[in-house]
C-alpha positions as CSV (number, residue, x, y, z in Angstrom):
1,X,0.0,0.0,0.0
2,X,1.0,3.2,-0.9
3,X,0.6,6.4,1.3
4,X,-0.4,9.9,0.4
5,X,1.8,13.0,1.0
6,X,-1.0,13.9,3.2
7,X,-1.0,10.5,5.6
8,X,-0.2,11.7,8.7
9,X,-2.5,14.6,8.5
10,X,-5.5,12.5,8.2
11,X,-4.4,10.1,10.9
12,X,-3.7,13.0,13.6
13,X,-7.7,14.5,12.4
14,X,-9.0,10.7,13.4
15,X,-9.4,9.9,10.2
16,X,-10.1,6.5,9.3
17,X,-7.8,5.2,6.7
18,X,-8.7,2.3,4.7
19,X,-6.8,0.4,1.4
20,X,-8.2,1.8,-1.8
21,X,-6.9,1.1,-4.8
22,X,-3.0,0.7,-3.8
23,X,-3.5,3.1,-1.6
24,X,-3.6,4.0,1.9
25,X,-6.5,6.6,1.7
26,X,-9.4,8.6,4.5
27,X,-12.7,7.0,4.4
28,X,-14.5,9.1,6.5
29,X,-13.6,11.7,9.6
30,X,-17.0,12.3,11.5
31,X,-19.4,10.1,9.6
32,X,-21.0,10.0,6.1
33,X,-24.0,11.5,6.3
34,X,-22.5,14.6,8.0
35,X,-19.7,15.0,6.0
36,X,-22.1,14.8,3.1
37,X,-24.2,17.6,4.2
38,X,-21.6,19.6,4.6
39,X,-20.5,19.8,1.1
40,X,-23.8,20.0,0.0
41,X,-24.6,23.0,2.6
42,X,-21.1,25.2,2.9
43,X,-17.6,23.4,2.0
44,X,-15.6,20.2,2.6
45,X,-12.2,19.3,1.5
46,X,-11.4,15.6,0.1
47,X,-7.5,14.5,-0.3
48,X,-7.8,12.5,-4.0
49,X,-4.1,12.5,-4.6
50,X,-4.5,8.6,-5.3
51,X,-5.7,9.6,-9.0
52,X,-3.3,9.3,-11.8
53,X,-1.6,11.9,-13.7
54,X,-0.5,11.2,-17.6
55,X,1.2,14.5,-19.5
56,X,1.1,14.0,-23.2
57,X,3.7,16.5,-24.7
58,X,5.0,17.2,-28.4
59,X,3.5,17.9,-31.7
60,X,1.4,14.7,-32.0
61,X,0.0,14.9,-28.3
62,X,-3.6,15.5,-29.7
63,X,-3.5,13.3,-32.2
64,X,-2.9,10.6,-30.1
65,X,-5.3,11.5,-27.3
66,X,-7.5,12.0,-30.7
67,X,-6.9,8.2,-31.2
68,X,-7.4,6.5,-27.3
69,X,-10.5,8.7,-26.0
70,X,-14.2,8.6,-27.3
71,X,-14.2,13.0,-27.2
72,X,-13.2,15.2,-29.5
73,X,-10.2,17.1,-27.6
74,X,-9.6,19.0,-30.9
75,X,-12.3,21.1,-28.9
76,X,-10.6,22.2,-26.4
77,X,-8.6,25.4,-26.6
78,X,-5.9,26.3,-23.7
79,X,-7.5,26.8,-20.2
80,X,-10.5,23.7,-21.0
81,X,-11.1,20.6,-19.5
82,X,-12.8,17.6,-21.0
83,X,-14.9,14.4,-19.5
84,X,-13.6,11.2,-22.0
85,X,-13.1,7.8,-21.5
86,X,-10.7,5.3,-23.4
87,X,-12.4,2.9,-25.4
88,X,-11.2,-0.7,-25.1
89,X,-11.7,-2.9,-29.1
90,X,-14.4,-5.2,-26.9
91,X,-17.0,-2.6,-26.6
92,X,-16.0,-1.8,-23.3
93,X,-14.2,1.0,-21.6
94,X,-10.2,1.0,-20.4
95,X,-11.5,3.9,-17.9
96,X,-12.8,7.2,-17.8
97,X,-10.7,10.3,-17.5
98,X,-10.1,14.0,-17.3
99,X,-8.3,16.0,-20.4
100,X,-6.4,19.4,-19.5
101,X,-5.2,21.1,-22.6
102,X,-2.0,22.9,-20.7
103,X,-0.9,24.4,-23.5
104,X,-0.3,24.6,-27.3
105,X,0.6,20.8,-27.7
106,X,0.9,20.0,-24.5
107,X,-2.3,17.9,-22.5
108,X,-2.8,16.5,-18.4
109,X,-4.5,13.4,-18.6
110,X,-6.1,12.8,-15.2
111,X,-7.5,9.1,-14.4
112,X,-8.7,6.8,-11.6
113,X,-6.0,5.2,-9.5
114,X,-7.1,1.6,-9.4
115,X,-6.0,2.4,-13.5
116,X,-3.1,4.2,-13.3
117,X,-0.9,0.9,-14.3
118,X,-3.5,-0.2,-16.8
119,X,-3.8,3.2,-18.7
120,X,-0.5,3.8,-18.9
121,X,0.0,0.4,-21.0
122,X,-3.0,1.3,-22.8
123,X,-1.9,4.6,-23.9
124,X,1.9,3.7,-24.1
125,X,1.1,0.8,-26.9
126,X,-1.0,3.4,-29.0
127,X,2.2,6.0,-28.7
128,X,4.3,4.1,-30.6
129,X,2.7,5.0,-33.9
130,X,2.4,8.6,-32.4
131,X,5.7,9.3,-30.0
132,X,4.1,11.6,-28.2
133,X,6.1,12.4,-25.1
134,X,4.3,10.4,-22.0
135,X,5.0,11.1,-18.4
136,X,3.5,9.7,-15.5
137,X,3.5,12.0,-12.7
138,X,0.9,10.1,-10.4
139,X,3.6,9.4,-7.7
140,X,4.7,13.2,-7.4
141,X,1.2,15.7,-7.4
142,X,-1.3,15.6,-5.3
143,X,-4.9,16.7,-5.5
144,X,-7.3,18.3,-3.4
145,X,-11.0,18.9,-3.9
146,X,-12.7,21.3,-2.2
147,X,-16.4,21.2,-3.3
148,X,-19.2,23.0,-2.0
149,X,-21.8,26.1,-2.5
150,X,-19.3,28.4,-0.1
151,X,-16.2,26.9,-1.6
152,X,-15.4,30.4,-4.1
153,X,-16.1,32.9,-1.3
154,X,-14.2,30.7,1.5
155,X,-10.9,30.6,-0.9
156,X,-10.5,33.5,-2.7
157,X,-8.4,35.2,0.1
158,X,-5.8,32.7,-0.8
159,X,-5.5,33.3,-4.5
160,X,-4.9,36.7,-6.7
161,X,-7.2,35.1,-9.4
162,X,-11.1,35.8,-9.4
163,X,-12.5,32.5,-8.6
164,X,-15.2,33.3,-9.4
165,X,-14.2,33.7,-12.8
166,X,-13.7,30.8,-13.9
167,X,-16.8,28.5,-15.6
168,X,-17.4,24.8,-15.0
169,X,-14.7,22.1,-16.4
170,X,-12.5,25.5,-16.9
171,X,-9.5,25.9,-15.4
172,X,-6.0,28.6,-14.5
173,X,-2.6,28.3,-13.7
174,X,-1.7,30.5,-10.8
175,X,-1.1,31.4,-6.9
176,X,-2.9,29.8,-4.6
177,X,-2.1,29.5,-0.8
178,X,1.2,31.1,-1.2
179,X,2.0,28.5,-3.9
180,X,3.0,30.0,-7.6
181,X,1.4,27.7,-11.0
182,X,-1.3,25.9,-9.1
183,X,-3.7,24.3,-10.9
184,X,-7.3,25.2,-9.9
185,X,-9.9,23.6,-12.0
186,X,-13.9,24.5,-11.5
187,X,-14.5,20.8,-11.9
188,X,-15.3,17.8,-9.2
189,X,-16.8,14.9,-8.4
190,X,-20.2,16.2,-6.2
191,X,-22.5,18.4,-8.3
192,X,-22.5,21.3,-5.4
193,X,-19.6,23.2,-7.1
194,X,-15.8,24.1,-6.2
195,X,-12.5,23.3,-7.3
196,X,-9.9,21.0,-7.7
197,X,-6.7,21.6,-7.1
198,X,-3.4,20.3,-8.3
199,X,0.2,20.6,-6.7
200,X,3.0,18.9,-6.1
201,X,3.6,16.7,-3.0
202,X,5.9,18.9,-1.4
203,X,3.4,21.9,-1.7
204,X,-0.2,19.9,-0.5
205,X,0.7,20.5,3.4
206,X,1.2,24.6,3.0
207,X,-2.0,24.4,1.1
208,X,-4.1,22.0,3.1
209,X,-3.2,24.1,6.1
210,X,-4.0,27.8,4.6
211,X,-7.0,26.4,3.4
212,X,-8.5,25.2,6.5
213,X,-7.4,28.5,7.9
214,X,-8.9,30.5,5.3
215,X,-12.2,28.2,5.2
216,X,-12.7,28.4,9.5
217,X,-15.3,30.7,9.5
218,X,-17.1,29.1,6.7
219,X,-17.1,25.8,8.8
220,X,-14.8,24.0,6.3
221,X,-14.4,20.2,7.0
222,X,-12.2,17.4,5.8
223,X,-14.2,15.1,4.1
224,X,-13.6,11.1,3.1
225,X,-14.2,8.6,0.1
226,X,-17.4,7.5,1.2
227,X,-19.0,11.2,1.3
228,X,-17.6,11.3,-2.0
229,X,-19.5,8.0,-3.1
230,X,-22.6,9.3,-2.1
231,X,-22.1,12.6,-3.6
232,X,-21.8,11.6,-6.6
233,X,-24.3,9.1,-6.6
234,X,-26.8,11.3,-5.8
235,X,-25.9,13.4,-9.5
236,X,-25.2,10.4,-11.0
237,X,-22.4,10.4,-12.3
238,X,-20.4,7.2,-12.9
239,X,-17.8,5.4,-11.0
240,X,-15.3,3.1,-12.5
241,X,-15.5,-0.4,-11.4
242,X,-19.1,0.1,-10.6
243,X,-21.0,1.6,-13.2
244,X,-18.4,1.5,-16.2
245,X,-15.5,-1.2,-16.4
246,X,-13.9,-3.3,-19.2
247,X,-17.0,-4.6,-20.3
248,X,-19.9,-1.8,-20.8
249,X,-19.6,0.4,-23.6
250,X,-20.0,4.2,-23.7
251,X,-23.2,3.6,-25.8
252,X,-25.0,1.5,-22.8
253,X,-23.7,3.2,-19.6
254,X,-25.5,6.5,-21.0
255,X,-22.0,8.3,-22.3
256,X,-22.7,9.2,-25.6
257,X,-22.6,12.5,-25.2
258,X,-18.4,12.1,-24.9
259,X,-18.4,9.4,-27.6
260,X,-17.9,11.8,-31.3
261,X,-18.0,10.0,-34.2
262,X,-16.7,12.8,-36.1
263,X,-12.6,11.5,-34.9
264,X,-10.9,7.8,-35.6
265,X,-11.0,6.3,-32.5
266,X,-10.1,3.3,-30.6
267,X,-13.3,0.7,-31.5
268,X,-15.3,3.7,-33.0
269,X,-17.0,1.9,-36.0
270,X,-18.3,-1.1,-33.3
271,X,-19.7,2.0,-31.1
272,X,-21.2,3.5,-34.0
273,X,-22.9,0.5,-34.9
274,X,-24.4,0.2,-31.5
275,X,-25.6,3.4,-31.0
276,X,-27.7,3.4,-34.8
277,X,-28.7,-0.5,-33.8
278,X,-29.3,0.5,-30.1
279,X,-28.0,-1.5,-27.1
280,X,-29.8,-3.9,-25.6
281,X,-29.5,-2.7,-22.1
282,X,-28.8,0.7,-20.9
283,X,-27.9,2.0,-17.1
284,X,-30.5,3.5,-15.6
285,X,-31.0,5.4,-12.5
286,X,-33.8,4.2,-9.7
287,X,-35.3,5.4,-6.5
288,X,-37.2,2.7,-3.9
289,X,-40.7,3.3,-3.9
290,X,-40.2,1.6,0.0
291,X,-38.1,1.3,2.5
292,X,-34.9,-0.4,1.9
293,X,-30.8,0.1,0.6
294,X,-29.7,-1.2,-2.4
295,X,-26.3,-2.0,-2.9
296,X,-24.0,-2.9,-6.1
297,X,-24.7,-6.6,-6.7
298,X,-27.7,-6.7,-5.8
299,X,-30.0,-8.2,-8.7
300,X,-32.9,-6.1,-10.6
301,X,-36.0,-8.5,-11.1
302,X,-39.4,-8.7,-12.7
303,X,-42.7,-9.2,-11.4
304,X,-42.1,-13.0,-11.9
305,X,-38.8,-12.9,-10.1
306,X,-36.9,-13.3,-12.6
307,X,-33.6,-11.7,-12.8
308,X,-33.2,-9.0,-15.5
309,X,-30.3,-6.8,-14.7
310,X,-28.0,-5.7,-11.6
311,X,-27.6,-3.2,-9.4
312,X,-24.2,-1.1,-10.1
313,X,-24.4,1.3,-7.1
314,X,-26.6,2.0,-4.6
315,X,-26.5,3.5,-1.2
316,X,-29.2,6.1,1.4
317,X,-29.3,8.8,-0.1
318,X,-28.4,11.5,2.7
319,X,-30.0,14.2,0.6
320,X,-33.2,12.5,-0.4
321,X,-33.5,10.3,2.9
322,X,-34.9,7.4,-0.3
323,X,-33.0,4.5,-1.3
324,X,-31.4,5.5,-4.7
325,X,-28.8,3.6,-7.4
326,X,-27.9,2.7,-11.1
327,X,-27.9,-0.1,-12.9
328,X,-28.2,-2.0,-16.2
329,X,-31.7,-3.5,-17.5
330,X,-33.1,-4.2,-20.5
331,X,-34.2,-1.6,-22.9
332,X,-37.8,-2.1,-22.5
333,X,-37.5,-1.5,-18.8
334,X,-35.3,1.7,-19.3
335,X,-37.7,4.4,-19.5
336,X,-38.6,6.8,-17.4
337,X,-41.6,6.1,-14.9
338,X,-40.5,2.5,-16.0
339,X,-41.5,-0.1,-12.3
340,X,-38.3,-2.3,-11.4
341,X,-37.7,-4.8,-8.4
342,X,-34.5,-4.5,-6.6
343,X,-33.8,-7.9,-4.9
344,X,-32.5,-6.8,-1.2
345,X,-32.1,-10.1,0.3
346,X,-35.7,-12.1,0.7
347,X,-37.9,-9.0,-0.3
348,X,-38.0,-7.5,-4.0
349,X,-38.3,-4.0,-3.2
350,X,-40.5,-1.9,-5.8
351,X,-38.3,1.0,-7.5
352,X,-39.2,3.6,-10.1
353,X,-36.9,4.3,-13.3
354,X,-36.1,8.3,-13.0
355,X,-34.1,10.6,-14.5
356,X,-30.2,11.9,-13.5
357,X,-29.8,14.1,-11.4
358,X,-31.3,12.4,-8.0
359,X,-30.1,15.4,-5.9
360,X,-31.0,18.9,-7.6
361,X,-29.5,22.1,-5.9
């Protein structure tokens, strides 16, 4: 196991640190459910320096990110970030990601960390017909995401930028905390707004530090990796492993919307295919029409009992106080208003097919 820059931080705030994905990371300081509300209601902090970090340098950089990821990058000027994923030639995905275009031919690929050793292959075997120039600066940045509706007026004492100036999945290079060419991206993982920012490992104390100074009076709290699971369960977005893995395409797990067919990519005439012939299932989002918790694994049944699809997250929502999740069914059951059963041990549980976002602002 691997340990954050941050480790002994967490440990002396009582966090409880559990292994995910290679690494030692906090779960959870106070509680979920509190923690949750906080980000929804004022500002929380999470320590995600476990994700990956890929630059792709040199004049056929976007070409080859052209190649491995389902979105069209040629999009993005300087300052943009991008939601992609890398297609896999089975239909499914590698993992998703996000793109930072740095500068003129130069691009921060950002993925999961359970990936990091798998998308590096991935993208260094597609290289050699580009020779882009790959480094992998997972093990020296760290990342911190501080998310929440107070997050802009609690930092903008530490940073000469206007904050507030910068739009969602944009980003600047600048000071921050006393730190010079900070990254500070208006992008995250909650749906409640805030920033992410990215520094190396020798800078994350001095700015963890400031930024619980400068957050105090906007009761700013460290927040763990289960907070952030229900988070972002709540908007829906899709977690890697879960929702979206080696074998679900971009068509079925609802991602079309990054998949442009307007590029060669990796598998895009098999894609294209499914999305004019039309998957057969689809991942769908659910609340409980009763009282109950679903949980990934559990199975999605018919009236008859018979099983039809499974459940790909699931968890309380804190917001709601309902029983929400996604999962994949068949296309007939995949419309809105469409009545599921979620099996939760000896009771099929009725549920109602509804549309993303669970949690609106």
């Amino acid at each position: 196991m691997k340990n954050i820059a941050l480790h002994q931080v967490h440990e002396k705030l009582g966090a409880k640190m559990v292994p995910f994905a290679g690494y030692n990371m906090p779960v959870q300081y106070e509680g979920v459910t509190a923690e949750h509300l906080t980000v929804r209601e004022s500002v929380g902090v999470f320590d995600v320096s476990h994700m990956g970090e890929f630059l792709v340098s040199g004049e056929n950089a976007l070409a080859l990110i052209q190649k491995v990821t389902s979105n069209d990058a040629s999009k993005l000027a300087i300052g943009d970030a991008q939601y992609s994923c890398f297609p896999n030639t089975e239909n499914g995905i590698v993992d998703d990601l996000i793109c930072y275009r740095i500068k003129d031919n130069q691009y921060l690929l950002v993925v999961n960390a359970s990936n990091i050793e798998k998308d590096w292959n991935w993208i260094s075997k597609y290289n050699e017909e580009f020779g882009a120039d790959l480094k992998d600066l997972s093990d020296d940045y760290s990342l911190l995401a501080i998310q929440g509706p107070k997050a802009v007026e609690a930092m903008q004492s530490l940073s000469s930028l206007d904050l507030a100036d910068i739009p969602f999945y944009k980003f600047k290079v600048g000071d921050f905390a006393g730190i010079e060419h900070v990254i500070i991206s208006a992008t995250g993982y909650t749906g409640s707004g805030g920033f992410e920012i990215y520094c190396k490992n020798s800078e994350v104390e001095q700015i963890w530090n400031r930024v619980f100074l400068a957050g105090a009076e906007f009761g700013i709290k460290p927040i763990g990796l289960a907070a952030r699971d229900t988070l972002r369960l709540e908007m829906g977005y899709c977690l890697y492993g879960n929702d979206i893995d080696d074998t679900t395409s971009p068509i079925e797990a609802g991602l079309g919307w990054i998949t442009k067919f307007n590029k060669d990519f990796v598998n895009a005439d098999a894609l294209a295919k499914q999305k004019e012939e039309k998957p057969s299932r689809k991942l769908v989002a659910f609340e409980l029409n009763a009282r109950g918790i679903p949980r990934q694994g559990y199975d999605i049944v018919d009236e008859e009992g018979n099983t039809i699809g499974n459940v790909t997250s699931g968890t309380m929502s804190p917001s709601l106080s309902k029983g929400i999740g996604l999962g994949y069914v068949p296309i007939a059951s995949a419309k809105m208003g469409s009545q599921i059963l979620i099996q939760i041990r000896k009771k099929a549980i009725p549920a109602t097919v509804v549309k993303l976002p669970f949690y609106n602002k």
